[in-house]
N, C-alpha and C positions, 0 to 999 in steps of 0.2 A: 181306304181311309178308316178309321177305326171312327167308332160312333161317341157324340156327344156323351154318353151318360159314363163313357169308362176316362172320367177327369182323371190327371194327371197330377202325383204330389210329389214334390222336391223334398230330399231330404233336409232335415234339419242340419246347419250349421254345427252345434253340437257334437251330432253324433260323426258328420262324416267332414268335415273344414277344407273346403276345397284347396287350399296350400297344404294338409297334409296326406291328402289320397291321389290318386294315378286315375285322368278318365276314366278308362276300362273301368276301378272300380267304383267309380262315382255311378259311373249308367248302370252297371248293375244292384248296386243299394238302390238307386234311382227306380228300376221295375221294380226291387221286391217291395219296395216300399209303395208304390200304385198297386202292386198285386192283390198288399194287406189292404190298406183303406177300402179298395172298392169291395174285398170278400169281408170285413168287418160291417162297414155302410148296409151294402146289402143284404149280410145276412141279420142285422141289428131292424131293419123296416121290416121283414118276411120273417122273422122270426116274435115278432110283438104280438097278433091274433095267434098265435100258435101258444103263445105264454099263457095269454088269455083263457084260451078255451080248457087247456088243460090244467093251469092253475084252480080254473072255476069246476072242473069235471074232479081234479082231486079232493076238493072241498068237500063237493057233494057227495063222494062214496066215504068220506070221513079219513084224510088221508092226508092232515095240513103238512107233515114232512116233507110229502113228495109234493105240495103246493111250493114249499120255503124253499127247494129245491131248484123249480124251475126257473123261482123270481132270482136266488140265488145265482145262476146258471146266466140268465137275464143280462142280470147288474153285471158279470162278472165281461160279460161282451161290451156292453156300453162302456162299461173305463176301456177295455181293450182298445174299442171306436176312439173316443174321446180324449186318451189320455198322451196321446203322440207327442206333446211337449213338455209331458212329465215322467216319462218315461224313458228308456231307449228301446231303439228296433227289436233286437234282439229278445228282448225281456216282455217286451208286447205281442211278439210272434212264438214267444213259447207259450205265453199267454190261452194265445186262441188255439193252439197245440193241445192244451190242457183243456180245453172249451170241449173241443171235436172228444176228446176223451172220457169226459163226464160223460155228455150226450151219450154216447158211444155205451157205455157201462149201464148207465140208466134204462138203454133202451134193451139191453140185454138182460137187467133185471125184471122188467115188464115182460117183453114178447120172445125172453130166450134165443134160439139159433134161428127162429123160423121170423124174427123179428129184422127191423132195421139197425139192429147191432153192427152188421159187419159193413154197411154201406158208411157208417159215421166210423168206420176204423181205416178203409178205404181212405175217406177223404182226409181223415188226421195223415196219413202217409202220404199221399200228394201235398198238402199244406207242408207238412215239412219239409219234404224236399223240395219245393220251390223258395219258401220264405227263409229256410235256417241255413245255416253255411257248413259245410267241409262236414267235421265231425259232429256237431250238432245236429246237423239233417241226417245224418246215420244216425246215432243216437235217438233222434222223435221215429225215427223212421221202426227201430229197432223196440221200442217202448211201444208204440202202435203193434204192432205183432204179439210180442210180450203179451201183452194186455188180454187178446182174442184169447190167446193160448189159456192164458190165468184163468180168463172166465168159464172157458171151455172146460178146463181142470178140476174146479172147484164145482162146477153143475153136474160134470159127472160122480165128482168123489159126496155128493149131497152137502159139500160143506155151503152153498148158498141154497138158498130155497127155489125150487121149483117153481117158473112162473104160475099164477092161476091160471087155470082151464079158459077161461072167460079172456085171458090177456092173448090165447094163440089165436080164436075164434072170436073175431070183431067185427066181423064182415059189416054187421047193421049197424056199428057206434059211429055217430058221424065223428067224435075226436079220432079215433081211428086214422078214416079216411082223412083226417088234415094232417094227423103225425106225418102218415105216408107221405103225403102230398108236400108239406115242407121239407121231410128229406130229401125228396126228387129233388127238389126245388133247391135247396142247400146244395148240394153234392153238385148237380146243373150249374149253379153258380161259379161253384168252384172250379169246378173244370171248365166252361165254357167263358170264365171270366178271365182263368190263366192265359187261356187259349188267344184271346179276343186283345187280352195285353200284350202277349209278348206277338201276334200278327201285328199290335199296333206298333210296339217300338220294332221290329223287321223292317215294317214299312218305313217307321222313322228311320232308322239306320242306316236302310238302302238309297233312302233320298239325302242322309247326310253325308253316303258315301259319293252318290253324285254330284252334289255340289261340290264334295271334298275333291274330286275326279275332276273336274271341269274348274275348280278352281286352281288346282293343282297343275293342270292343264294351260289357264292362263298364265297362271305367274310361270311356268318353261318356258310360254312364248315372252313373255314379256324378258325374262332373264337373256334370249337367245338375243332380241332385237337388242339389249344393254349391251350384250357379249360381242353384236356385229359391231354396231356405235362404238362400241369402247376399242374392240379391235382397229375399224377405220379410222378412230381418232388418233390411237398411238402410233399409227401408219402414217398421218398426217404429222404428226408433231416429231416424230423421228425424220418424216423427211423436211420439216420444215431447220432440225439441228445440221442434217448433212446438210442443205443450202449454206447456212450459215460458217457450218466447219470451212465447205467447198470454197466458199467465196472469201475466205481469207489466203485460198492457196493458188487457186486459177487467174493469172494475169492477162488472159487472152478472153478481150471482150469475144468476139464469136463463139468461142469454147464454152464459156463462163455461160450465157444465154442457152444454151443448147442444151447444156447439161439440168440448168434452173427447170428450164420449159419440160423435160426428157420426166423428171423424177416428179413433178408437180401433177403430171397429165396419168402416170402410175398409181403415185397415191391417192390424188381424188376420182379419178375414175371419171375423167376428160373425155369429152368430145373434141376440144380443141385448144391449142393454147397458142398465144403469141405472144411478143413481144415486139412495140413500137417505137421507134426514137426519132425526135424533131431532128430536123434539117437544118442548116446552117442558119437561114433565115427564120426557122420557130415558124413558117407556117404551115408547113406538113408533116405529120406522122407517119415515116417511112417505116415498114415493116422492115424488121432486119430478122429476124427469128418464127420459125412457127412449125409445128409437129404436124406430122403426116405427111400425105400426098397431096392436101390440100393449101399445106405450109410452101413445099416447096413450090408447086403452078402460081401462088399467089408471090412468093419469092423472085420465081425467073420472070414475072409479070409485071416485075418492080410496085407491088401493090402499096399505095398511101393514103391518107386519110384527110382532107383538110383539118386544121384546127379550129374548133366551137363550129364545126358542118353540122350534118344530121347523122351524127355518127356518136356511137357511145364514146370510141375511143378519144373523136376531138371534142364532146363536151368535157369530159372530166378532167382531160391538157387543162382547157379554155378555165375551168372551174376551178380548178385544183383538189378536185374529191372523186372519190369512188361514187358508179351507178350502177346500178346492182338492178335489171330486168328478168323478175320471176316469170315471164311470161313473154317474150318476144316480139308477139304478134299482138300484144295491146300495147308495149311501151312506144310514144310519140319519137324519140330519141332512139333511132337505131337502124342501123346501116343495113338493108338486104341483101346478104354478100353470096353471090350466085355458086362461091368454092363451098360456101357453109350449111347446105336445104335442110341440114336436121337441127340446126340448132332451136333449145327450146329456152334455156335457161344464160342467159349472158352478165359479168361481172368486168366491171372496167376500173383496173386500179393506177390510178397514176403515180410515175416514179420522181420523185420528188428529193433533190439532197441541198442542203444548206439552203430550203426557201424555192430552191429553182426545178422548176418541174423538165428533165430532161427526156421524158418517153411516156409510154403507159403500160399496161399488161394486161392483155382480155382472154379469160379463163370463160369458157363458156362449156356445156353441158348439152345432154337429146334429152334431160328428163325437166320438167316444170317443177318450178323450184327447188331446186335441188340445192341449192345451197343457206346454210342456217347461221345466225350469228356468231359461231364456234367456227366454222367453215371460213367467213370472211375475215374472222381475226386474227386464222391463222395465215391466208393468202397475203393480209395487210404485210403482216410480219416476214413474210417472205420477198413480197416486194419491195418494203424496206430494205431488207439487206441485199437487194437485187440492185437497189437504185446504189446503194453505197457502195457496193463491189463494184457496179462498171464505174463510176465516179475515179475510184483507186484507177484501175486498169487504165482509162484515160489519164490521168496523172502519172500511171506509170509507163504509158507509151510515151507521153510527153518527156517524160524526165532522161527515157531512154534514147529518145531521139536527141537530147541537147549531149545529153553524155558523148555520144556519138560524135556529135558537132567538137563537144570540149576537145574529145581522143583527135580527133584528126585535125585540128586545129592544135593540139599539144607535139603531136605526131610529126610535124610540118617545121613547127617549133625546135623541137630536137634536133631535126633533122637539119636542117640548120645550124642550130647551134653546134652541128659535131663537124658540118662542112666549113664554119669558119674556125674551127681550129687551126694553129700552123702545124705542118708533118712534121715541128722539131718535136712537139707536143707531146707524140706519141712513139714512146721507144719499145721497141721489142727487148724482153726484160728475162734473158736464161741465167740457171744458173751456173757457178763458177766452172764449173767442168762441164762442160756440152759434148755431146756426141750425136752420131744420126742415126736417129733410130732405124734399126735393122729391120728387113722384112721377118725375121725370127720373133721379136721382137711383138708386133702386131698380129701377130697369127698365135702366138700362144698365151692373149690378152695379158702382158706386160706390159703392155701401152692403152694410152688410154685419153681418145681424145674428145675434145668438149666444147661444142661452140662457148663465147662468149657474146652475150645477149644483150641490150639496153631494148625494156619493152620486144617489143615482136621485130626488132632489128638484131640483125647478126654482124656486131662490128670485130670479132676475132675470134681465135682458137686459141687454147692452151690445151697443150700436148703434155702431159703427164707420162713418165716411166720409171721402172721401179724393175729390181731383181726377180718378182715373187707377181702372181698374176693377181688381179684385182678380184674382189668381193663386190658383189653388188651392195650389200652395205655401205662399202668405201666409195663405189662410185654414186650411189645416192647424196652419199656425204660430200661428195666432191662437186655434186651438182649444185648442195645446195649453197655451197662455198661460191661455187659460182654465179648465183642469182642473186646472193647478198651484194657480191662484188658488181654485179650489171645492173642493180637498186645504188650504191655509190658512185659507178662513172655517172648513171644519168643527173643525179644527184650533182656530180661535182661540173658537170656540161650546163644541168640547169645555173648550178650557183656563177660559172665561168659567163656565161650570155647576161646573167642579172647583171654581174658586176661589168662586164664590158657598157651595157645598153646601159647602167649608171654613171659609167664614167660620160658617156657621148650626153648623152639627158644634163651633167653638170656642166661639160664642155661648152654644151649651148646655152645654158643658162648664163655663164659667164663673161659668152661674145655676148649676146643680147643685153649685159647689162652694161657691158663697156660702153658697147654700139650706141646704147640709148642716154650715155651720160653725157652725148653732146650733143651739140641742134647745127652745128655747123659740119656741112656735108663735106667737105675736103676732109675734113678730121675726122669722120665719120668712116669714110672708104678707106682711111690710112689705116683704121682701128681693125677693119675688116680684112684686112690683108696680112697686116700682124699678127692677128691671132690665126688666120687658117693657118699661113709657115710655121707657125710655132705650134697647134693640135696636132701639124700632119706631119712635122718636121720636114718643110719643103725649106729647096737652098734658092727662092725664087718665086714671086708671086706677082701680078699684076691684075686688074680691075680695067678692063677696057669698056668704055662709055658710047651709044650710039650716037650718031648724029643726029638723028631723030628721032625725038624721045615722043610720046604723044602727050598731048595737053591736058592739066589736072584741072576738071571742073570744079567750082568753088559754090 
């Protein structure tokens, strides 16, 4: 951990506006910018008795320039310190570039090569390269060098003066000894300050790359268990549509159940499913459906439930609601079913259509609660459309049962009506030139014969022949000549039996009303006798009367 006194400064808004820079370069303006304050700070406190001593030491040898010098030197750090929000970075870090270089020159002019010149040229090249960017930190870097060279240049060619004698040999001047001492000090800073910051943002970085790592971390798992959810969900709601598709196509309640329970127990990832239907009498819940091996033993076992027992399936009949046991072995309300030892999680929906609760459907689970509100609203909806398909399917067993009934009571009908035809009725009908067809004839399909049909009865043949062999085209077309025509005889059989059975229905209406327009029974029997000879055209009729008639209670 990096230590208290190396505080931490956020760049200024100004210079660096977080909407227009890229992280990466915010956290680096962000160190150079801690790098400078802490190397201005503290060389601005370590550098004050150092001003002091030698301000007052140049005084005394008579030397106020190189006093105006130092204070000059001084001030020129403190605005460097102080002036960060009147400034920019950049312009404050050539600044103290410029600082390191005065220092740097001065002291070369005092103690020449054998002085702390080159250690203040030193530290202006590391200052640059860490505070200045790209070509600027080459450039300070390059001017630091420069510089050494120039001074170097100029002390050999005698164009500057030769330090005094007294400035190489100072062993005994105690400013001497503090010059030194603050360069250690200064340069120490610098380097051990750079050093001390950029260990502290490392550390930073490495623990925001583990949180980054471990957050990063989280939100996969979290996206993975979204990715399971959402996957099982669309698994569920796809199979909740094929139910729905299914069940407008499947008319066989057993089929239709088997199929519901089969895809339901896939998609949710079932322990068990079934399906219950009351009884004739409404007071048991006959298992008719159920998956697995435990479906079927409970099946061949004839398994039932009372209705409103202690059983999920007959409360929620008895209620008319789903009950929904996250835990099995605490709910009061639940059947211990000796086929079922694993169940943990059980769901009891009842099938309900127009008002009337005709079964239930118990989707049960081996995990503790396993099922969530998305879960049972999609079961709701599938046992909705469970209770409504077998609903149909009974409706349409029923309906296929009376049809049945109609056809062979229609079938019965006809067939009658075509037995009381009279045989003048029906004439065999060739045309004007008849021949008999050859066996040549029928072997090289120039013949071509065709029941004639009324419904599923075969009352004739018509035998077609022609010079030229048939096309199945033509006998298609001849067939269908034919079915139109065996839709018209039944047709003219039905209209022939209405109008016969209307004529008898008026016949009686008639005797009945003559019969009844007298009270006197002689004239009554006469009327009776009349009218059958004359309905049935009989040449003879009599009414014979017993002797003993039994007596009419009054």
């Amino acid at each position: 951990m990096a230590s208290p006194f190396f505080r931490r400064s956020r760049p200024q808004p100004q210079e660096h506006p977080p909407s227009s820079s890229p992280p990466s370069l915010r956290s680096v303006t962000a160190t150079r910018e801690e790098v400078f304050n802490f190397l201005t700070r503290a060389t601005s406190a370590a550098a004050l008795p150092v001003v002091i001593v030698n301000t007052h030491s140049a005084i005394l040898h008579g030397a106020p320039r190189r006093a105006a010098a130092y204070v000059a030197l001084y001030i020129t750090l403190l605005v460097a310190t102080f002036s960060r929000r009147l400034l920019p970075f950049s312009l404050r870090a050539w600044g103290l570039v410029a600082l390191l270089w005065a220092v740097a020159l001065t002291t070369y002019l005092n103690t020449g090569i054998r002085g702390d010149g080159r250690i203040w040229i030193m530290g202006a090249v590391v200052t640059a390269g860490v505070l200045l960017n790209g070509f600027q930190a080459v450039l300070g870097i390059g001017i630091s060098l420069a510089l050494h060279g120039i001074v170097g240049w100029l002390f050999i060619h005698r164009v500057l003066p030769l330090p005094p004698v007294e400035g190489l040999v100072t062993s005994e001047l105690p400013e001497a000894w503090v010059n030194t001492g603050f360069t250690m000090i200064a340069i120490g800073l610098v380097a051990g300050g750079i050093v001390a910051i950029n260990r502290s943002r490392l550390e930073q970085s490495l623990e925001e790359s583990q949180e980054l790592t471990s957050a990063l971390e989280e939100e996969r798992q979290r996206l993975e268990r979204q990715e399971r959810a959402l996957r099982r969900r669309v698994a569920q709601l796809r199979a909740a549509s094929e139910v729905a598709r299914v069940a407008t196509t499947l008319l066989d309640e057993q089929e239709l159940m088997d199929y519901v329970l089969r895809t339901v127990q896939e998609s949710f990832d079932l322990y068990y499913a079934g399906i219950f239907l009351l009884d004739e009498r409404g007071e048991y819940a006959v298992l008719r459906a159920g998956t697995g091996e435990a479906g079927k033993r409970m099946l061949q076992d004839g398994h039932r439930l009372a209705v409103g027992g202690t059983s999920m399936i007959g409360w929620c009949i008895a209620n008319r609601k789903l009950r929904l046991a996250l835990d099995v072995g605490r709910d009061p309300v639940q059947f211990s079913n000796p086929y079922l030892p694993h169940t943990r999680t059980e769901l009891a929906i009842p099938l309900i259509v127009r008002d009337e609760v005709i079964g239930a459907m118990t989707i049960q689970s081996e995990r503790s609660q396993a099922f969530d509100e998305d879960d049972i609203r999609i079961l709701q909806g599938i046992a909705d459309t469970l209770a409504s398909a077998l609903n149909n399917a009974r409706l349409f067993r029923t309906t296929q049962e009376t049809l049945s009934e109609l056809q062979a009571i229609h079938a019965q009908f006809l067939s009658q009506a075509w037995s009381d035809l009279p045989e003048s009725g029906i004439q065999v009908l060739q045309s004007e030139e008849t021949t008999t067809p050859s066996r040549e004839s029928e072997t090289t399909g120039r013949l071509l014969r065709l029941p004639l049909q009324v419904r599923d009865a075969v009352v004739g043949e018509v035998v077609l022949e022609r010079d030229t062999p048939w096309s199945e085209e033509e006998q298609a077309l001849a067939q269908a000549l034919l079915y139109q025509a065996g839709v018209a005889l039944e047709n003219a059989g039905l209209l022939t039996e209405s109008l016969r059975r209307a004529a008898q229905e008026q016949l009686l209406g008639q005797i009945s009303a003559h019969v009844g327009a007298t009270l006197d029974m002689d004239q009554m029997l006469r009327t009776i006798v009349r009218e059958l000879q004359e309905a049935l055209g009989l040449q003879e009729a009599e009414i014979r009367l017993s002797s003993t008639l039994p007596a009419i209670e009054e």
